[in-house]
C-alpha positions in Angstrom: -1.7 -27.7 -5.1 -3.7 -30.4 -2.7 -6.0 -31.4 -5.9 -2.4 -32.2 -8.2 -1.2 -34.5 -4.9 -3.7 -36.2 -4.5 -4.7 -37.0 -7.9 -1.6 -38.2 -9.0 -1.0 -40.5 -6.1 -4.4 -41.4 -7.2 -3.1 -42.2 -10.5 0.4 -43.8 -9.3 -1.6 -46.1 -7.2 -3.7 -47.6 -9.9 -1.0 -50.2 -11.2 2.4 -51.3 -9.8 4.0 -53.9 -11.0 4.4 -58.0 -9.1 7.2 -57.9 -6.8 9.2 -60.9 -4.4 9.7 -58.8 -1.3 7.0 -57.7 1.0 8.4 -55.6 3.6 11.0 -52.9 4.4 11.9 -51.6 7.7 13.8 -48.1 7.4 15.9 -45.7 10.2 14.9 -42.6 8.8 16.2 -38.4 9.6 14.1 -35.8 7.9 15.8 -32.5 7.9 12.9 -29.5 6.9 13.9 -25.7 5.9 10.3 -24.1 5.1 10.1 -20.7 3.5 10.4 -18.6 6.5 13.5 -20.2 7.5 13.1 -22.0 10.1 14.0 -26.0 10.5 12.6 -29.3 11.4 14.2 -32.3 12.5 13.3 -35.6 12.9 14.1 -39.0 13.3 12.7 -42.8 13.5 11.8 -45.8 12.3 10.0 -46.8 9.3 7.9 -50.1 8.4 5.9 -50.7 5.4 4.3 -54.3 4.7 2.9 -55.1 1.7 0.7 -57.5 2.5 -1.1 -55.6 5.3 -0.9 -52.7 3.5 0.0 -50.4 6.4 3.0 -48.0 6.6 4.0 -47.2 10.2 6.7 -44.3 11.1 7.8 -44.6 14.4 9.1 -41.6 15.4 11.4 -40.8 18.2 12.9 -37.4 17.9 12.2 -34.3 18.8 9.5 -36.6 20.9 8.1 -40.5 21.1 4.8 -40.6 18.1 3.9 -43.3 16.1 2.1 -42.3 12.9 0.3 -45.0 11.4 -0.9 -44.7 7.2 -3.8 -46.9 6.3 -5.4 -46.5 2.7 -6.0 -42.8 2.9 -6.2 -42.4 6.7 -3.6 -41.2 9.1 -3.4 -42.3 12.7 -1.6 -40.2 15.4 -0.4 -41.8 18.4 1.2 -40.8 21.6 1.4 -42.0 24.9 -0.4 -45.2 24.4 -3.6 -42.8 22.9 -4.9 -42.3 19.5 -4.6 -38.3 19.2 -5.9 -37.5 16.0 -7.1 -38.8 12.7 -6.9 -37.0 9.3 -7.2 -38.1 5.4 -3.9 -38.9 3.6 -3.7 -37.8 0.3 -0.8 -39.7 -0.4 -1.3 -43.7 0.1 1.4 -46.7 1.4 1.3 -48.1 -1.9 2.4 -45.0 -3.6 5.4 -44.0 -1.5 8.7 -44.9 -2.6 9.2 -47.8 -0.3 6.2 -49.3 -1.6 7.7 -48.6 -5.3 11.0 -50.1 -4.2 9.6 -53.5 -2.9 7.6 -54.1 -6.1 10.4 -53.1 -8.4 8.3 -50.0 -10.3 10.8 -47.2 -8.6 12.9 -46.5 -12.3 9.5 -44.9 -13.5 8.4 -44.5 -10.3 5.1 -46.7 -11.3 4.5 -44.6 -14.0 4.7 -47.0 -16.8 1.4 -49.1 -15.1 -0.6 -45.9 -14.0 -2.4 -44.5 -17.0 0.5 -42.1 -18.0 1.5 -41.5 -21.3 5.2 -42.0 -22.0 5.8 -39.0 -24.8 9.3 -38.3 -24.9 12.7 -39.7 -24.2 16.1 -38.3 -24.8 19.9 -38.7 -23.9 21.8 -35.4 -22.1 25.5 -36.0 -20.6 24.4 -39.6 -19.9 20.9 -39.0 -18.4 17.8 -40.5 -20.4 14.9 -38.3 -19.5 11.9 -39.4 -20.3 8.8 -37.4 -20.4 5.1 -38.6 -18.9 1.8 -37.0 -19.7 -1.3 -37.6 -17.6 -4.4 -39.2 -18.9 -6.8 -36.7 -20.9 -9.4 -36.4 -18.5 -6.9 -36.1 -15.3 -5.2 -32.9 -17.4 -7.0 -30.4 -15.9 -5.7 -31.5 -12.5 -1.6 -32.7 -13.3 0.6 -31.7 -15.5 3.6 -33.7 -17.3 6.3 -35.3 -15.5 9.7 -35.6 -16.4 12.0 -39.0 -14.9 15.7 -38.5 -15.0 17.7 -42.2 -14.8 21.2 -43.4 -15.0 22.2 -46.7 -15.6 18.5 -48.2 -14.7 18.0 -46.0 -11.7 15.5 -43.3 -11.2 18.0 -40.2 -10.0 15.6 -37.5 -10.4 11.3 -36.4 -10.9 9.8 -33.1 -11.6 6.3 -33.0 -11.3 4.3 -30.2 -12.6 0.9 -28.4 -12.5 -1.5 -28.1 -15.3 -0.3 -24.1 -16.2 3.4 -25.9 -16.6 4.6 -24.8 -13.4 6.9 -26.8 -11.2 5.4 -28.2 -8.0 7.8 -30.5 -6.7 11.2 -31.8 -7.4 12.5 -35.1 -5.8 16.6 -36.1 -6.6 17.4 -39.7 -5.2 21.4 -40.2 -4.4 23.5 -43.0 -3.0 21.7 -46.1 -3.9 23.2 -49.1 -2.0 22.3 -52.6 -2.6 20.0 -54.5 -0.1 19.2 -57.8 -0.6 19.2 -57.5 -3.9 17.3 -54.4 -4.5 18.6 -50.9 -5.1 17.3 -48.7 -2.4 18.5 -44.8 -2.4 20.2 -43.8 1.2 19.3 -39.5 0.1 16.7 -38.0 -0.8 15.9 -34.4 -1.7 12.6 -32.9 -2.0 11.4 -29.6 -3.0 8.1 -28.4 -2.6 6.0 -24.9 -3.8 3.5 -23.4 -2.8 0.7 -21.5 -5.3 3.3 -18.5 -4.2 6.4 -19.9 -5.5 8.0 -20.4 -1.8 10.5 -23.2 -1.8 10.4 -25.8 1.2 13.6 -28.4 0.9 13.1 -31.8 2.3 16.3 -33.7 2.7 15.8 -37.5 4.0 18.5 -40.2 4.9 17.7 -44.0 5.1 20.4 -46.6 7.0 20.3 -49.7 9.1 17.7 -51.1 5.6 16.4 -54.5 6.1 14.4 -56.6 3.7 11.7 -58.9 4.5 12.8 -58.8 8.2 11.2 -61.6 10.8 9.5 -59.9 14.0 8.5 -56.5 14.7 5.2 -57.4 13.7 3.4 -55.0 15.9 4.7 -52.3 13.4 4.2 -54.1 10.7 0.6 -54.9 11.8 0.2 -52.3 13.8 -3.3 -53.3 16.0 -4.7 -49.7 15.3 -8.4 -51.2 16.1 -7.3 -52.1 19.5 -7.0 -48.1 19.9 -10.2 -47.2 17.6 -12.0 -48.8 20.4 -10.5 -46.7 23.5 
C-alpha cells in the first residue's frame, strides 16, 4: 500500500504542465469515518505557492497546528514549536491544488507523467479513459481509470499491481474562480491490504487565486524554527 503511494506521486510529480496562476489559498473541513467507526473532524486554512514550492495547512479545529509540506518533508507545529518531522510520501506539487493552478487536474497530470493512455470509452455521458503505468514501475502501481464530464475530471480509481482497488477519489461541485475550475467536494476512499474502507469527505470555500499578503503561509520561515 505505502510503496503504490508513493510511487505514483513519484510518477505524477515527474511532469505537469505550464500554468498562469501561482497560488491558492483554501478554507478547508475534512470529515474522516475509519474502519472501526469512529470520526474525525477538522478544519483550516490551506496555502500552496507555486513558486516556493511549499503547501501550508493551517489548522484550527479540533486545536491551533500548522502543518507545513516541503518536497517530501512534513513539519509539525504548535505553540510557536516545531513538534515533529516525518517524510511525506505524497509531494505539493502532486496534490490537487497544485494540479488545479497548472491546469493538469482533467487527467490529473497523468498525460505528462510517464503513463500510458490505453483506453477511452463513452458510458451515459462519461469518457473514461484508462492509464497504465510505465513498464518498470508495474510491479509497484497498477492502472488507473479517469472518469470526466464536459472537460472536468469527476472521478479516479487507482489500483494495485494484483488489480485491486486502493483508492477512489469523486470531485463534485466545481465553481469557477478566477477563471479556473476548482471542485468545492471531495470524496475519498481508502483500503487497506485488508479491504477496510476509510471515507474522506473534504469541502473547499472562501477560494482565492493568486491572493496578495499572507506571505508568512505562503513562505512559511520554517528555518527560523529548524534553528530553535
Amino acid at each position: 500500500m505505502k510503496k503504490f503511494i508513493a510511487f505514483l506521486l513519484i510518477l505524477l510529480s515527474l511532469g505537469l504542465s505550464a500554468q498562469n496562476y501561482y497560488r491558492i489559498r483554501v478554507d478547508m473541513t475534512v470529515k474522516k469515518r475509519y474502519p472501526d467507526g469512529k470520526y474525525t473532524l477538522n478544519k483550516g486554512t490551506i496555502y500552496y505557492d507555486n513558486t516556493t514550492g511549499k503547501l501550508v495547512s493551517d489548522i484550527w479545529f479540533p486545536e491551533k497546528e500548522t502543518y507545513v509540506m516541503i518536497d517530501k518533508m512534513l513539519y509539525v507545529i504548535k505553540d510557536g514549536k516545531l513538534i515533529n518531522i516525518s517524510q511525506n510520501p505524497s509531494p505539493p506539487e502532486t496534490t490537487i491544488f497544485a494540479l488545479v493552478l497548472k491546469n493538469a487536474i482533467q487527467y490529473y497530470g497523468l498525460e505528462n507523467s510517464g503513463y500510458q493512455l490505453t483506453d477511452v470509452e463513452e458510458d451515459n455521458g462519461l469518457v473514461i479513459s484508462t492509464w497504465l503505468p510505465p513498464e518498470n514501475f508495474r510491479k509497484y502501481v497498477g492502472k488507473i481509470l479517469i472518469a470526466n464530464k464536459d472537460g472536468l475530471i469527476t472521478g479516479i480509481i487507482f489500483y494495485g499491481v494484483d488489480d485491486k482497488v486502493v483508492s477512489k477519489q469523486f470531485f463534485e461541485e466545481y465553481k469557477n474562480i478566477s477563471g479556473i475550475m476548482f471542485p468545492t467536494r471531495m470524496i475519498q476512499f481508502f483500503y487497506d491490504d485488508q479491504g477496510n474502507e476509510t471515507i474522506q469527505k473534504s469541502e473547499f470555500k472562501n477560494i482565492k487565486i493568486d491572493e496578495k499578503g499572507n506571505d508568512n503561509y505562503y513562505d512559511f520561515p520554517i528555518n527560523k524554527y529548524l534553528k530553535r
